[in-house]
Backbone bond lengths (Angstrom), bond angles and torsions (degrees), N, CA, C in turn:
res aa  C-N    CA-C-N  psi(-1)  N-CA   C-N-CA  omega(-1)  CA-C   N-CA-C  phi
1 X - - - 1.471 - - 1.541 108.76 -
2 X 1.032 107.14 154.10 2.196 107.71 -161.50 1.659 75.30 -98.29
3 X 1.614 87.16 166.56 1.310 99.25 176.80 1.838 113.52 -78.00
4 X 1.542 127.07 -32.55 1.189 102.57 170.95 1.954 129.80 -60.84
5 X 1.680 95.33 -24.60 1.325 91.24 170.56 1.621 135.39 -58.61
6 X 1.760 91.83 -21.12 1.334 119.11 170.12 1.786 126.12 -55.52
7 X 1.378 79.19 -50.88 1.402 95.92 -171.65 1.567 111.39 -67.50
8 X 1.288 99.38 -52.24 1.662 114.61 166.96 1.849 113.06 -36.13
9 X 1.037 134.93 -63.19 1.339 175.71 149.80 1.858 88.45 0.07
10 X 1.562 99.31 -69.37 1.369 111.76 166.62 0.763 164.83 -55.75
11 X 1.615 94.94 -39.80 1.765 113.79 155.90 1.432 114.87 -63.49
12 X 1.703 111.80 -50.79 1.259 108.59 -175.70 1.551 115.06 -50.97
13 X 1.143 113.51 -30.24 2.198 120.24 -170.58 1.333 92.81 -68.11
14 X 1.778 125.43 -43.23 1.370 111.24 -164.58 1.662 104.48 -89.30
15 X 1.121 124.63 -32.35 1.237 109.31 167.13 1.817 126.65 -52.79
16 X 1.539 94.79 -35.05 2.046 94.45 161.59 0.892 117.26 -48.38
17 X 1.705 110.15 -67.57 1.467 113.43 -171.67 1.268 143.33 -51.75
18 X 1.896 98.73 -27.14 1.611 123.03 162.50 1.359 117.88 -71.09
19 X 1.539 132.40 -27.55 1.345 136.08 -178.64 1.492 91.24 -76.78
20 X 1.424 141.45 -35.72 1.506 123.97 -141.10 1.639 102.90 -104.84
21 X 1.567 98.76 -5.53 1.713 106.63 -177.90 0.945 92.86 -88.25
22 X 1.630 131.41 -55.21 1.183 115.52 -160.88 1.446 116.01 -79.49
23 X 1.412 127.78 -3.89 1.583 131.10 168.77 1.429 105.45 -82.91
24 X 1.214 129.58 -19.54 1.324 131.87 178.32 1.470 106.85 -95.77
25 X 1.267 117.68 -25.61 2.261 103.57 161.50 1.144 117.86 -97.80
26 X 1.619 132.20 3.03 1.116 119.21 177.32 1.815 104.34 -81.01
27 X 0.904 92.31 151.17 1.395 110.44 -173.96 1.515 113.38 -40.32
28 X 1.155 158.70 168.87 1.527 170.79 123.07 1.756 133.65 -82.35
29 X 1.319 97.25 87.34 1.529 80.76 -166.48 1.476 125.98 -106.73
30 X 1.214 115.29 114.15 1.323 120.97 -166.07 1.856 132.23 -44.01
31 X 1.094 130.80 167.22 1.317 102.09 169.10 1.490 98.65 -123.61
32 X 1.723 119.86 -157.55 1.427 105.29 -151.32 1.391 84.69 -167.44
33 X 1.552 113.81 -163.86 1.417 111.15 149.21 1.276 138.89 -100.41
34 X 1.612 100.64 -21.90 1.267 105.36 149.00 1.475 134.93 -103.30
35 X 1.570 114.90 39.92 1.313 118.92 178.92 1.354 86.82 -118.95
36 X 1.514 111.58 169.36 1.634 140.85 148.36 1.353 113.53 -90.50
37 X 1.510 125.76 150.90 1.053 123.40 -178.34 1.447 134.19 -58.71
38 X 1.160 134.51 99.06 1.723 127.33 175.16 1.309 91.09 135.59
39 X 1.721 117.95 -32.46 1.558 123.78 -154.11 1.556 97.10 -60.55
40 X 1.702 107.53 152.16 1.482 101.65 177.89 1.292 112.87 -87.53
41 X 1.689 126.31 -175.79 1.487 137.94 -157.90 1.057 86.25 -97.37
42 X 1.592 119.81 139.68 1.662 139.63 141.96 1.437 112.96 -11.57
43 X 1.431 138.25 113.10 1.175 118.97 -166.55 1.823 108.97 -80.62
44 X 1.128 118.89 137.19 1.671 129.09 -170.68 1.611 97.50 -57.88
45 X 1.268 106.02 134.21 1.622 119.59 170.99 1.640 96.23 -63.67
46 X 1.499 106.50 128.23 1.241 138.12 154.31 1.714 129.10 -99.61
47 X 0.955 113.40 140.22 1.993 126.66 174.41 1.096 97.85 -83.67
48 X 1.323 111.88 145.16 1.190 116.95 165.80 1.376 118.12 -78.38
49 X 1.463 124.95 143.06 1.328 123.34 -165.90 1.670 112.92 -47.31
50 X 1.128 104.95 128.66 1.536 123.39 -165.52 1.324 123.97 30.64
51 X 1.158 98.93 41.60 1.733 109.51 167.29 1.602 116.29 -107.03
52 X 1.344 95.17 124.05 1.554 108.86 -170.57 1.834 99.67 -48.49
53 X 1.800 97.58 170.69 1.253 104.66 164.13 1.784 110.41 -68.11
54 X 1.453 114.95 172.17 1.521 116.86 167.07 1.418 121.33 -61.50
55 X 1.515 120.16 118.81 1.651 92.92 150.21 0.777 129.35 -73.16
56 X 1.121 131.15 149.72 1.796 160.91 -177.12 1.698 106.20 -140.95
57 X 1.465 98.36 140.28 1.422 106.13 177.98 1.665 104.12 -136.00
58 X 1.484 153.71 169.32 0.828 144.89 -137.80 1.673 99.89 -161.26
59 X 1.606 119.04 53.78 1.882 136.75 -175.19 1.774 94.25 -54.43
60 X 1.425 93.53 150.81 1.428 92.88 168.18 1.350 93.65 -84.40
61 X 1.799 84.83 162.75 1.290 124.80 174.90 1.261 132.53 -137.24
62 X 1.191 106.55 81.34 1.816 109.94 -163.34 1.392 116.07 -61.46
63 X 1.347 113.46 -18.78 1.683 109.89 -168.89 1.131 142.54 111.13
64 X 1.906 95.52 -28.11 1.412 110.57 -176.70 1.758 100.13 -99.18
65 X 0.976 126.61 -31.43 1.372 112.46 179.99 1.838 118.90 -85.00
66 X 1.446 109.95 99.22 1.085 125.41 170.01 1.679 152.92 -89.43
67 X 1.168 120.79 132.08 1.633 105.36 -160.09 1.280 95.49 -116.82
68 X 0.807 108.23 143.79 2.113 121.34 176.65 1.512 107.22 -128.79
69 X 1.274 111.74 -152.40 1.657 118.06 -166.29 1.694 110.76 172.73
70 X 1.184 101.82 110.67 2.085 104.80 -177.80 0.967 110.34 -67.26
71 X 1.060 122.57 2.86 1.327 123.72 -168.21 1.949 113.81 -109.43
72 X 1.290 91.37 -0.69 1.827 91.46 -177.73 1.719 99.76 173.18
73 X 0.857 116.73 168.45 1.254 124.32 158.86 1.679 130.60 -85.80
74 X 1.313 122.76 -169.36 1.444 104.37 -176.17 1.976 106.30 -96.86
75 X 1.372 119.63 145.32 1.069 101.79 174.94 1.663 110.04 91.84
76 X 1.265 122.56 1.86 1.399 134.87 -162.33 1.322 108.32 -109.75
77 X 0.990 135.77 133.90 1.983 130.38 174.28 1.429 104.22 -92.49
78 X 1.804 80.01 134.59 1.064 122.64 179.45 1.351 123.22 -24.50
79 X 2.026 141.04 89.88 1.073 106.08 153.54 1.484 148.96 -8.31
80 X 1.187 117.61 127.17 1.462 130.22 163.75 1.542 113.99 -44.35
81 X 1.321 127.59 -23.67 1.531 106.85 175.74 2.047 98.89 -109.26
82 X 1.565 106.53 34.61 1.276 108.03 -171.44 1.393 101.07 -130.70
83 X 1.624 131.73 -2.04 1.043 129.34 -153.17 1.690 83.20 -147.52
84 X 1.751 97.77 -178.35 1.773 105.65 -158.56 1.674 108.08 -99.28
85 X 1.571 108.37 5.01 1.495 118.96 166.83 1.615 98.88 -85.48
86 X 1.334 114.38 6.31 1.677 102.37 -178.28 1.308 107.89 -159.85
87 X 1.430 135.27 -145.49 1.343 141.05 -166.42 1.969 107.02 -41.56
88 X 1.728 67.80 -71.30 2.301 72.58 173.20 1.553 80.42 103.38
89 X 1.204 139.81 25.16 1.194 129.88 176.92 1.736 108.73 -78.13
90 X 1.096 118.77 165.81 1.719 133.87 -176.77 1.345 103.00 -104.61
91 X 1.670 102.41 115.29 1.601 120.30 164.89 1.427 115.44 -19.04
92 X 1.229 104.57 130.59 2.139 112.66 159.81 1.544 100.28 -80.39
93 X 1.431 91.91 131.26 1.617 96.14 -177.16 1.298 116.85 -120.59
94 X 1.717 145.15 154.93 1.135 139.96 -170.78 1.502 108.96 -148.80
95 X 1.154 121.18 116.88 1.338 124.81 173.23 1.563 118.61 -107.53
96 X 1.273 120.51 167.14 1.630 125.89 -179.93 1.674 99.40 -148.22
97 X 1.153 116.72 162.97 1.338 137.47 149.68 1.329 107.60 67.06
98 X 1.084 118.60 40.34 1.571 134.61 148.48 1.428 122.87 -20.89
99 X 1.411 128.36 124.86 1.531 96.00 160.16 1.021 147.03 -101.90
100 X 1.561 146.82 146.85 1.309 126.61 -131.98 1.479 133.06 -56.85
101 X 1.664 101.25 -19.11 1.385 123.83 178.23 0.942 116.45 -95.75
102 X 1.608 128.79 24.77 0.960 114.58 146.58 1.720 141.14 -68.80
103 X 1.222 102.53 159.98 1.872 104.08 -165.45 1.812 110.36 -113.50
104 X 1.753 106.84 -38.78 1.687 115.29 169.33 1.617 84.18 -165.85
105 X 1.480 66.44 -176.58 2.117 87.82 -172.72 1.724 87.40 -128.62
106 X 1.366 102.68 166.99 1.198 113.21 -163.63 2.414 83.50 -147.51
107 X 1.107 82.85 143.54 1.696 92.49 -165.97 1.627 95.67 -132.52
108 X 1.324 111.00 106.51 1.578 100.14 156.16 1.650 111.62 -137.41
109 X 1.319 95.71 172.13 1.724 104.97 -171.75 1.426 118.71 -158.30
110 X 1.901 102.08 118.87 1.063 105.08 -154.95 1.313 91.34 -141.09
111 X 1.667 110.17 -175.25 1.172 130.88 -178.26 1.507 123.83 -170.37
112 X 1.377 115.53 147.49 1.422 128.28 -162.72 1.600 103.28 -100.73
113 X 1.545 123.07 105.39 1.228 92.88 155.81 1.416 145.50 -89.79
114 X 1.313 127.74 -146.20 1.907 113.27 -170.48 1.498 84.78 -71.70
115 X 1.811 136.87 -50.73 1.071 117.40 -166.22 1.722 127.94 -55.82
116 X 1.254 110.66 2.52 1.255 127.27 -171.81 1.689 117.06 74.96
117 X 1.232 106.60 19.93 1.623 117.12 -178.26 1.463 106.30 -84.06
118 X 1.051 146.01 159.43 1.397 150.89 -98.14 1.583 91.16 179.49
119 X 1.752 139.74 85.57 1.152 131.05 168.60 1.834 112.14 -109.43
120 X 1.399 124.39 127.21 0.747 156.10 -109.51 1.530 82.41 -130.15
121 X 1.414 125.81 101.45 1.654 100.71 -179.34 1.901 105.67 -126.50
122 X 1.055 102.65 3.22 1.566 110.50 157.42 1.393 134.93 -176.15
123 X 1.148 152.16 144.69 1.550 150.05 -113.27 1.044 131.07 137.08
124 X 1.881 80.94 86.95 1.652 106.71 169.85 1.523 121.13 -125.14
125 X 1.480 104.93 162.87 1.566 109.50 -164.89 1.546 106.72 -135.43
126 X 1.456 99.12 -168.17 1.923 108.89 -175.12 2.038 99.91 30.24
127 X 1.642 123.55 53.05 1.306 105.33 147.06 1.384 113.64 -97.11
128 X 1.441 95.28 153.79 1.556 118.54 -165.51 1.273 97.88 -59.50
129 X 1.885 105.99 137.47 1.102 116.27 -176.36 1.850 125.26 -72.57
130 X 1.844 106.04 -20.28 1.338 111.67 131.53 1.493 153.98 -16.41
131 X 1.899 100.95 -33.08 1.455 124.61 170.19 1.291 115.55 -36.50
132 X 1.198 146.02 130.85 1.431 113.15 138.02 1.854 107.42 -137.64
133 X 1.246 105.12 13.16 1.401 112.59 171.41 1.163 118.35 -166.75
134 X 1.348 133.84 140.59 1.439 138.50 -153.91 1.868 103.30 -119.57
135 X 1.351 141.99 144.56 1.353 127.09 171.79 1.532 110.95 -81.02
136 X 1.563 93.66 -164.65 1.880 97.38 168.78 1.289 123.82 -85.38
137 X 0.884 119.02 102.94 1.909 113.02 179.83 2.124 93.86 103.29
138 X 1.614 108.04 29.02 1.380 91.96 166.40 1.532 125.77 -73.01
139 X 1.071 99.20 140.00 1.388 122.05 174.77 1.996 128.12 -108.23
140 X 1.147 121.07 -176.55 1.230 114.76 179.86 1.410 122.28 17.05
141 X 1.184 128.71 48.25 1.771 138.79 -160.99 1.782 86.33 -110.68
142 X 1.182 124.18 -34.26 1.746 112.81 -152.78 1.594 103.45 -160.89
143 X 0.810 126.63 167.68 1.965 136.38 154.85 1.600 103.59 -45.15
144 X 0.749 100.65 117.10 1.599 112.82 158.49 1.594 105.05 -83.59
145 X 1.599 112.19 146.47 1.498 138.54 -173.37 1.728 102.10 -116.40
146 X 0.799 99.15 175.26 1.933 112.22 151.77 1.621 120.07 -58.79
147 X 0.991 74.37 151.69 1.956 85.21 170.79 1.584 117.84 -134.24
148 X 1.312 130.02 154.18 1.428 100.41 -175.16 2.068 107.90 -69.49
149 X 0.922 108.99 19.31 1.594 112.42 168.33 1.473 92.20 -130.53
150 X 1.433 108.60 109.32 1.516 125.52 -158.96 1.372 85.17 -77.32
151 X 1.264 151.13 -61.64 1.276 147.48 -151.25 1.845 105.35 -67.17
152 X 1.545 125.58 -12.44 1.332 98.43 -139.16 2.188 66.81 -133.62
153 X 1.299 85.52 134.50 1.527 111.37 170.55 1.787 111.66 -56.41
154 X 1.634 111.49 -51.13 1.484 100.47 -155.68 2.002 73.98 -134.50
155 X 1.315 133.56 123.93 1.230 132.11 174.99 1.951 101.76 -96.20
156 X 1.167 129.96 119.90 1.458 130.84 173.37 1.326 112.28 -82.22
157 X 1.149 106.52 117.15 1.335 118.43 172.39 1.604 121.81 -50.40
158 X 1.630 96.60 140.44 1.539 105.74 -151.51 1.839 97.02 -178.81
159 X 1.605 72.55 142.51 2.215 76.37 -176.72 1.793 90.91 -134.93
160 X 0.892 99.34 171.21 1.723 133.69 155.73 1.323 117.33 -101.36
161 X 1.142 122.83 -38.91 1.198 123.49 172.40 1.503 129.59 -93.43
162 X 0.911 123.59 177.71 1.776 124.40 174.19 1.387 107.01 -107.83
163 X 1.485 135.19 163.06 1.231 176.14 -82.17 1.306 108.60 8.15
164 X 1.423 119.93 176.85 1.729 144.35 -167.21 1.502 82.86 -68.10
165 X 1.892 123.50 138.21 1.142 124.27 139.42 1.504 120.46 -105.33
166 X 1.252 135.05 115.97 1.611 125.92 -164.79 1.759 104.86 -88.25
167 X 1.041 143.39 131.20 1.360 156.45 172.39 1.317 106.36 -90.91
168 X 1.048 117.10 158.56 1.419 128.42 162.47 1.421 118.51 -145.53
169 X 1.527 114.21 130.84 1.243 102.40 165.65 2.102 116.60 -121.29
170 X 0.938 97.76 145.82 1.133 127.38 -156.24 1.628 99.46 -103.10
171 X 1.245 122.78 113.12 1.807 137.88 138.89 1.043 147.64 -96.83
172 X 1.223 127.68 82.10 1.325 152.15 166.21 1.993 109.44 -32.70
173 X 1.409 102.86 126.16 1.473 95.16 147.05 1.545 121.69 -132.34
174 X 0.885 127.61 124.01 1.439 130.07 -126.22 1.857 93.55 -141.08
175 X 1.478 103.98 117.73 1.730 120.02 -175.22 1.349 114.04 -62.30
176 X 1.849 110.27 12.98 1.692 109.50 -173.04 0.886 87.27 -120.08
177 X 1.636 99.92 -161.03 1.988 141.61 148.15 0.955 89.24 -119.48
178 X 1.580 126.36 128.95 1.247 120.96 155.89 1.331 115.87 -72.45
179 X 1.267 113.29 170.17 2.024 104.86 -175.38 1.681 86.16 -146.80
180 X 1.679 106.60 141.89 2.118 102.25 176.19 1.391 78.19 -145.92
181 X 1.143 89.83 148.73 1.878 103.24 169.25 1.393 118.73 -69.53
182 X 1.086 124.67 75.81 1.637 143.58 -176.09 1.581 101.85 -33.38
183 X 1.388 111.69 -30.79 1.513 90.05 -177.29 1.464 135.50 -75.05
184 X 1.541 94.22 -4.60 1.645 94.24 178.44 1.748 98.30 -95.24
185 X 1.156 111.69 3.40 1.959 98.09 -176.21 1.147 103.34 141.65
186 X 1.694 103.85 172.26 1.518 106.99 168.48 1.865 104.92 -81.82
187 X 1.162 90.40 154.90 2.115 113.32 173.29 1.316 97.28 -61.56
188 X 1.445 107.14 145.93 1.480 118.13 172.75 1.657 106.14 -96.71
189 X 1.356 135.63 153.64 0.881 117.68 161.02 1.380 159.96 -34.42
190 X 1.436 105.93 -32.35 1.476 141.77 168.43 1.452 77.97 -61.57
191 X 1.368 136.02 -104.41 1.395 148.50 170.66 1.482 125.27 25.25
192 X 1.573 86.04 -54.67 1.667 104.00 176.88 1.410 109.62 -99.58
193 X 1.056 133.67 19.13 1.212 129.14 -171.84 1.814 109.20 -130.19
194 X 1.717 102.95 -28.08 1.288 98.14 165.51 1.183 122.72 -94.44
195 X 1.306 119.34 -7.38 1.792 137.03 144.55 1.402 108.39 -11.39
196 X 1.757 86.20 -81.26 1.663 114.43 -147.68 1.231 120.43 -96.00
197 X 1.349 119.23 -7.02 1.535 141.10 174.98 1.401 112.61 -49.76
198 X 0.827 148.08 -32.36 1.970 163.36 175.12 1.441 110.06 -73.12
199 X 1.810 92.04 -32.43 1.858 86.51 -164.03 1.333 97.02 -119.44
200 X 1.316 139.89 17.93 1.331 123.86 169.90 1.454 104.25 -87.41
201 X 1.100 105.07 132.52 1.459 133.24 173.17 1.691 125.89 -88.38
202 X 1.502 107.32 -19.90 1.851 112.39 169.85 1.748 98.60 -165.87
203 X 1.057 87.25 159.34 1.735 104.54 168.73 1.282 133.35 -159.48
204 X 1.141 119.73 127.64 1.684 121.81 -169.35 1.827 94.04 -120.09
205 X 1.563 96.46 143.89 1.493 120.48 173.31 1.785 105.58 -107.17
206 X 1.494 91.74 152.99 1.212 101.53 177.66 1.887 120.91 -142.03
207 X 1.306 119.11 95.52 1.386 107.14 -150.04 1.415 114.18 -105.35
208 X 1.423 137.26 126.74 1.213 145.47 -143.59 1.392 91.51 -131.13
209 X 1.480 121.84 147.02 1.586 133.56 169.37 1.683 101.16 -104.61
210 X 1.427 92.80 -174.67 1.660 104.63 -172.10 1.337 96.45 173.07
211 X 1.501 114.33 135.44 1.601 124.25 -169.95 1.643 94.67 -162.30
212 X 0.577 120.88 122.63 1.302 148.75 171.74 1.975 108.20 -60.61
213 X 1.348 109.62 110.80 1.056 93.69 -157.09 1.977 107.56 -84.04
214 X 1.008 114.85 179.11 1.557 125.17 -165.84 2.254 91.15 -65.54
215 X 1.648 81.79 146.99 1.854 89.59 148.97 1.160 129.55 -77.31
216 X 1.308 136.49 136.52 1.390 110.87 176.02 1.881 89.43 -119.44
217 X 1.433 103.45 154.32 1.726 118.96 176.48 1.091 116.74 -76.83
């Protein structure tokens, strides 16, 4: 065999061997029933680096004590002067059917995202058991807590990104006052929740959407 036939001989083997590595690391992507072909996998919910799972606690809820809102129904997205494309103002809230022993209500509102992170968007405590409806943009009604924006009392819901985020807010009526030693800070939610967990006596949810609306060019 001459030596160019040689040479020939060689290139062609390494050019195989280079096509079959690189078809063997490129990626593989499965299909599903809800995928298209090639399309990639749902990316797996991640924690944020060393951040615990959420607490969650599970208050009774008899049924009869209910919270609504004039401002929308339950399950409804968020007005524009209620959300961070607009005013950013704080829901009017309305409750009923208290039970008699109650002492304050405790109001928080949160949400899970896909990463399974736990944001905290309002949380307050010791309101007067007198309460039974809050306005728009109320203020000074109760103790303010943390928020996951430590500086900011009531955080308005708001994304950067797109899909539906669902909120919930949550009313406690609770057979105390809670009391925290204010001087080290405001209570974190977790905080107020492993407080008051023993002594709440009813609870009504209240769940609000938020989607971020499209760009237009």
């Amino acid at each position: 065999m001459s030596r160019t036939s040689i040479s020939t001989a060689i290139y062609s083997a390494v050019a195989i061997i280079s096509l079959t590595s690189t078809l063997i690391a490129a990626p593989q992507f499965t299909t599903g029933p809800d995928r298209k072909q090639g399309q990639r996998p749902p990316r797996p919910p991640q924690n944020q680096p060393n951040q615990p799972p959420p607490y969650l606690i599970k208050p009774i809820s008899t049924g009869k004590f209910i919270i609504t809102s004039p401002a929308l129904k339950e399950g409804d997205p968020l007005p524009k002067e209620f959300n961070g494309d607009g005013e950013g103002a704080t829901l009017p809230l309305e409750w009923k059917g208290a039970p008699s022993e109650t002492k304050s209500y405790a109001i928080v509102m949160d949400h899970i995202d896909r990463d399974n992170f736990l944001k905290t968007y309002w949380n307050v405590y010791a309101i007067p058991a007198t309460t039974t409806s809050i306005p728009k943009n109320a203020k000074n009604f109760g103790t303010y807590g943390t928020t996951w924006k430590r500086d900011q009392n009531y955080v308005t819901p708001h994304s950067q990104g797109g899909g539906k985020h669902t909120m919930t807010i949550h009313v406690y009526a609770v057979s105390m006052v809670p009391k925290f030693d204010e001087s080290k800070g405001k209570i974190s939610r977790e905080e107020l929740l492993k407080t008051i967990k023993d002594f709440i006596i009813d609870s009504a949810e209240f769940k609000v959407t938020y989607q971020r609306p499209p760009t237009t060019n």
